[in-house]
N, C-alpha and C positions, 0 to 999 in steps of 0.2 A: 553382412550385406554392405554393397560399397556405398559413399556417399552418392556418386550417379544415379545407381541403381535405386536406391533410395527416392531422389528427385524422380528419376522417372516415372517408379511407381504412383508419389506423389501427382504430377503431373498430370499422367495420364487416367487418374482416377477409377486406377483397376481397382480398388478394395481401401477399405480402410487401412491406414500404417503403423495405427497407436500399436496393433499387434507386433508390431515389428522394434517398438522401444523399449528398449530398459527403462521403466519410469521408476527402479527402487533407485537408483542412480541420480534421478532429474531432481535439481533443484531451480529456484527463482534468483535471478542475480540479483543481491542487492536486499533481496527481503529476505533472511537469516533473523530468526525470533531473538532477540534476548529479552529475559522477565525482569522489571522492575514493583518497585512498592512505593504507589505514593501515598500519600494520606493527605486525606481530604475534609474539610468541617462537614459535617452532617448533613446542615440545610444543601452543601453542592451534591452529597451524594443524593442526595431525594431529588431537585430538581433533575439533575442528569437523568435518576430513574423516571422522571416523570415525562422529559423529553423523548427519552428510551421507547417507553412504552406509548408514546403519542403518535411517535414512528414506527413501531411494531422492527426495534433492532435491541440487542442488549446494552448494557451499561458499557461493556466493554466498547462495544463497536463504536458509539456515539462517539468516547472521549479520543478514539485510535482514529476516528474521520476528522473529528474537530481539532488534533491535532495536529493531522496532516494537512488541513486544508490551513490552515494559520501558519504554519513552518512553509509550504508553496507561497502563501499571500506574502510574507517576510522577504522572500526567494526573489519573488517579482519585485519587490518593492525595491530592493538591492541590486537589481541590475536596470531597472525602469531609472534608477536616482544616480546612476552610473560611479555608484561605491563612494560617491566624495560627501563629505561631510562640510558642516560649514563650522565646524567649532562649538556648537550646540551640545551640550552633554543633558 
């Protein structure tokens, strides 16, 4: 099917399209997994578990959010502070 043909069907909301994709093909740009190993003292694995489960997500998920939202707040703060430093280490 051409990409037009595609749009159009899209468009014009004859049917659903997911039929129409190769999703063993489709990936996420940008999110490609690689597995790491940290290690962690005890008491952070318990509270994390305890977070986890207060939020009803697993251990995994909490520290891969808490991660991401701390590397974005970093992100901001580095272009909010327009990259210059004042000699402060």
């Amino acid at each position: 099917m051409k990409a037009k043909d595609f749009d159009s069907k899209f468009d014009q909301d004859q049917s659903d399209v997911i039929e129409d994709l190769d999703l063993t093909s489709a990936r996420r740009v940008n999110q490609q997994q690689k597995r790491i190993n940290v290690d962690f003292p005890s008491w952070v694995v318990e509270s994390l578990d305890r977070e986890a489960a207060r939020i009803g997500v697993t251990r995994q998920s909490i520290i891969k959010v808490w991660l991401v939202e701390r590397l974005q707040a970093e992100a901001s703060n580095k272009r909010t502070s327009g990259d210059s430093t004042n000699g402060a280490h």
